[in-house]
N, C-alpha and C positions, 0 to 999 in steps of 0.2 A: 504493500500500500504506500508506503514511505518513497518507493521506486518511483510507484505511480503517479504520485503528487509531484517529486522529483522532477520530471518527464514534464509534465504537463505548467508546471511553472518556468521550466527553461523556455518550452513553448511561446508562453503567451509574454516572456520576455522578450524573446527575438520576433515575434508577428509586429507589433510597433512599428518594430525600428524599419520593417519594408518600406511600408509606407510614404515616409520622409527621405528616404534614400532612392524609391522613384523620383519622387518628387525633384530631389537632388540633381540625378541624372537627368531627367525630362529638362530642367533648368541648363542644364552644361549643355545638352546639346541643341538647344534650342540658341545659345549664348555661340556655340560655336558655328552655327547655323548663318547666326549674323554677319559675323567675323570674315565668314566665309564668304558672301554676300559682298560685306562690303571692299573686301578685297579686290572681287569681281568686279565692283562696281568703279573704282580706282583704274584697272585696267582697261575698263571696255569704255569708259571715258575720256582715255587717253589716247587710244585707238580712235574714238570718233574724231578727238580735236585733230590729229593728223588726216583723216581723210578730210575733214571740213576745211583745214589750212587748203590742201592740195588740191580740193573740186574751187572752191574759192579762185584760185590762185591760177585756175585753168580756163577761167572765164573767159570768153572772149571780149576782145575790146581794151583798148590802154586808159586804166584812170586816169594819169596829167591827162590824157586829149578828153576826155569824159569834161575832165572840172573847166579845161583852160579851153576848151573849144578849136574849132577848126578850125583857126587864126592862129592857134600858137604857133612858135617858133619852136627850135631843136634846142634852143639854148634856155627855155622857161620848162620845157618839158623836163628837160635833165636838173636841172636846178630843183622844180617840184618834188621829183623823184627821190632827190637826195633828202630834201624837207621831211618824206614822207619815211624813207628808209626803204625805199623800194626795191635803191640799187644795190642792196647788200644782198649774197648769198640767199637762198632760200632757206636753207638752215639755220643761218641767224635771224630771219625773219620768225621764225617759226620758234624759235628758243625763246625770242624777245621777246614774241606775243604770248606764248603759253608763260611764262614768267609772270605777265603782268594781270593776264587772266585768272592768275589761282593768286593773285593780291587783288584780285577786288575792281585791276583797272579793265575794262576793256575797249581801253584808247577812244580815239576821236572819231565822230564823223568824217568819213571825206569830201561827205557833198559841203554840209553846211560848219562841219570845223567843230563843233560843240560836242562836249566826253556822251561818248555811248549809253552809258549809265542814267546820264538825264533825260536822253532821249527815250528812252526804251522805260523810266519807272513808271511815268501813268498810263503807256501802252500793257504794260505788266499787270496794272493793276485791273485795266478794263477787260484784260483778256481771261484773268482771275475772277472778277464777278457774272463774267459771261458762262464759267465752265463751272462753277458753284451753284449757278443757281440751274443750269442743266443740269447737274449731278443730282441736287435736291428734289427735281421731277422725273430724274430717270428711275430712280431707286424706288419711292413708290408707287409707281405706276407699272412699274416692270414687277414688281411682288402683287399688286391688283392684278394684273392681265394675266401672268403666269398661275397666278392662284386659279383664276377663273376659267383659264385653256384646259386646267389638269382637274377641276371637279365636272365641268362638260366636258370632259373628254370624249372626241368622236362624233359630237354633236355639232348644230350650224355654228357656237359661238368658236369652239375650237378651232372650225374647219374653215371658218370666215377669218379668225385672226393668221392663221399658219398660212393661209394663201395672203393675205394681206402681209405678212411678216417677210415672206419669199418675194413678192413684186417689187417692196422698200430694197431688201437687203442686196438684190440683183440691179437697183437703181442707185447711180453715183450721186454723191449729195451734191455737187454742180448743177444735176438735171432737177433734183428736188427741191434745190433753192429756187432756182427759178422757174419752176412750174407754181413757186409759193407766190414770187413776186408776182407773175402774171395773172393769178387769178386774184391775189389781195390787195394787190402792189399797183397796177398800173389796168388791165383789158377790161377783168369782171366788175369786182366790187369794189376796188379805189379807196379803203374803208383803213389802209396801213401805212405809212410813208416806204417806198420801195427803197429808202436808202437810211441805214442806221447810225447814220452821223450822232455823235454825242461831243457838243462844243468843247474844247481846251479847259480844263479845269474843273467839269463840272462830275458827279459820279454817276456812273451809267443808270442807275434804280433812278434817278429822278429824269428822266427820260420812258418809262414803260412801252408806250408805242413804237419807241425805236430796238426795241429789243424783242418786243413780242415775236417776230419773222426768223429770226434768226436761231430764239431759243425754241420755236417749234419744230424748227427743223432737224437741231442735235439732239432733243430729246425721241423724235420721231424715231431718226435712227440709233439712239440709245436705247428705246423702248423695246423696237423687235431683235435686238442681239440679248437686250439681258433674259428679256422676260421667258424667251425660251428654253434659256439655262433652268431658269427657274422653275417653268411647268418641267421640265423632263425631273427635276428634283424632287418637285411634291407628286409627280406621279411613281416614280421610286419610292418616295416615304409610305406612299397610300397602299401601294401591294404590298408594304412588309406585312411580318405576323402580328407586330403587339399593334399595329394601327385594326389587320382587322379581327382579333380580339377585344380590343375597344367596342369596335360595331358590335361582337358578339354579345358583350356584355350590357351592352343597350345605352351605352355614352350619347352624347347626343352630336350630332353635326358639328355644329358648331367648337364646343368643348374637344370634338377630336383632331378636327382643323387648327385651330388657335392654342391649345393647350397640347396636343401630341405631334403631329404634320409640323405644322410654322416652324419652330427652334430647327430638327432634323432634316428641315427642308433649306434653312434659309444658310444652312455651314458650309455647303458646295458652294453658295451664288457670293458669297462676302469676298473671295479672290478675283471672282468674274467680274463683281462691283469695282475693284482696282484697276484691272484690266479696260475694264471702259472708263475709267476717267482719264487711263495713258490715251488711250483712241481719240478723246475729246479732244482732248489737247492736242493731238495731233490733226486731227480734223477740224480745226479750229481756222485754219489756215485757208482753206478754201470757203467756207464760212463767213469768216471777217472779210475774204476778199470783197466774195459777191455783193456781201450787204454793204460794203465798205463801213464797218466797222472800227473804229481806232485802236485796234490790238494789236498784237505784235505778229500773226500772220498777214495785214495788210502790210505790216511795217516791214516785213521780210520782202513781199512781192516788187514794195517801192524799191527796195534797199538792193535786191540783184536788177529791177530796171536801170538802177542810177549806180550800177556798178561801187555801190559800197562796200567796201569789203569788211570793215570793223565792223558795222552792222550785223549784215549779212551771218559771219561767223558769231558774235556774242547770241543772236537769236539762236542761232540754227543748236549754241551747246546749249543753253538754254531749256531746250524744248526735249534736248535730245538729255539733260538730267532728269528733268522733270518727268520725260515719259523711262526713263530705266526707275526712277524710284518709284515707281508705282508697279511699274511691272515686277519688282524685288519684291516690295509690298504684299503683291499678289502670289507672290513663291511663297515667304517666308508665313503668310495667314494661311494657305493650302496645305504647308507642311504642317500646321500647327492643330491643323481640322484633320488633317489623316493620324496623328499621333494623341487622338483624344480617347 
């Protein structure tokens, strides 16, 4: 008996301590998970600044003749050049510039002369309240739609959204934008301003009608990429067992959808949800264009017409952190939903 007790006390001595020591582990590798990530993300950002320097730098056309026009001479062009640091090696150009990029500088304009960083903060900011407040309508209306695809499942509303879903997603948002303008904007109803100007200074929400065209359209196509992650989710949560054991048990609808389905359904779509806010942002650029928008994808379109190249490069890394940190984002929340 003495044995027995023995035994059974070492037992429930060592069962504890598992616990805290998954835990432990779950933490390291999650920690090194990061690590590991952001290492990646160190490298594959250093990679981009080099192709962005060298596609940049392959442009056609000569800045001095750009700034100084088709009057200049040989001897303002070279002078310019040297002002600009143009005539130095490619290598040193490239060492100069990633130097001053990872301080904070990302040099001058070359059209209008003025540091990149000012130009580019309230385009930043506009292009930031443009892609928040689609995020903010993508996200529940893609859990509304998807919830509602996978309880009709097979039925008109299902079969009307997933053909609907397939026409948007096979349609480029160039042609969606202005199929939006023409019918709101300028032929049908006339009822939107077809161009999203928001004046110097002012914040884009206090403007609403300039914004409404634009933000229909990112959420349009934010809605049918996420929402179907989302029905294929809750239609997987819905034929597990304990969902239909719940129905066995006589749970009610609602209580099985909201209280068992939602949580089990919504842990696949939270990486999806990162992943389309990288997309936004990148599809922000054809967007800003069309509506002319004051973001930094119009500011990108002026900025390779007007052969800027600080420009050009600070947006392009820019966009291209912004969309890796969200796509990491979207790793490091996936792995975190498969290890639960």
């Amino acid at each position: 008996m003495a044995t027995e007790m023995t035994t059974k006390q070492a037992i429930d001595a060592v069962e504890p301590v598992k616990a805290p020591s998954r835990r432990r582990n779950r933490r390291a590798t999650i920690a090194w998970l990061i690590v590991q990530r952001g290492l990646m993300g160190v490298v594959t950002l250093w990679c981009i600044s080099v192709i962005v320097f060298v596609a940049t730098q392959a442009m056609p056309g000569d800045v001095a003749h750009i700034i100084l026009g088709a009057g200049a001479t040989a001897d303002q062009i070279a002078q310019l050049n040297k002002n600009m640091g143009l005539d130095e090696p490619l290598l040193t150009q490239y060492w100069d510039w990633l130097g001053n990029v990872l301080t904070g500088n990302m040099g001058n304009s070359l059209v209008s002369g003025q540091p990149v960083s000012e130009l580019l903060s309230e385009r930043i900011f506009n292009s930031a309240t443009l892609t928040v407040i689609a995020m903010l309508l993508i996200l529940p209306l893609s859990l509304l739609v998807g919830l509602l695809a996978a309880v009709f499942r097979d039925k008109l509303f299902d079969r009307s959204y997933l053909g609907t879903s397939l026409v948007v997603t096979a349609t480029p948002d160039f042609v969606l934008g202005s199929l939006v303008i023409a019918v709101f904007g300028t032929v049908v109803f006339k009822v939107l301003p077809p161009v999203s100007l928001i004046p110097p200074g002012d914040a884009p929400w206090q403007h609403p009608k300039q914004l409404i065209m634009p933000l229909a359209v990112m959420t349009l196509v934010g809605v049918t990429y996420l929402s179907r992650l989302v029905r294929v989710s809750f239609i997987d949560v819905l034929e597990s067992e304990y969902v239909q054991l719940a129905t066995i048990k006589g749970l009610s609808t609602r209580r099985i959808l909201f209280r068992h389905a939602l949580p089990n359904a919504l842990a696949p779509s939270i990486p999806a949800a990162s992943i389309m806010a990288a997309y936004t942002i990148a599809g922000s650029v054809v967007i800003e264009y069309l509506f002319g928008y004051p973001g930094i994808g119009s500011a990108l379109v002026d900025a390779v017409a007007g052969h800027d190249l600080p420009m050009v490069q600070a947006i392009i890394m820019l966009m291209a952190a912004a969309f890796f940190c969200f796509n990491q984002l979207a790793d490091v929340l996936g792995t975190l939903n498969k290890s639960r």
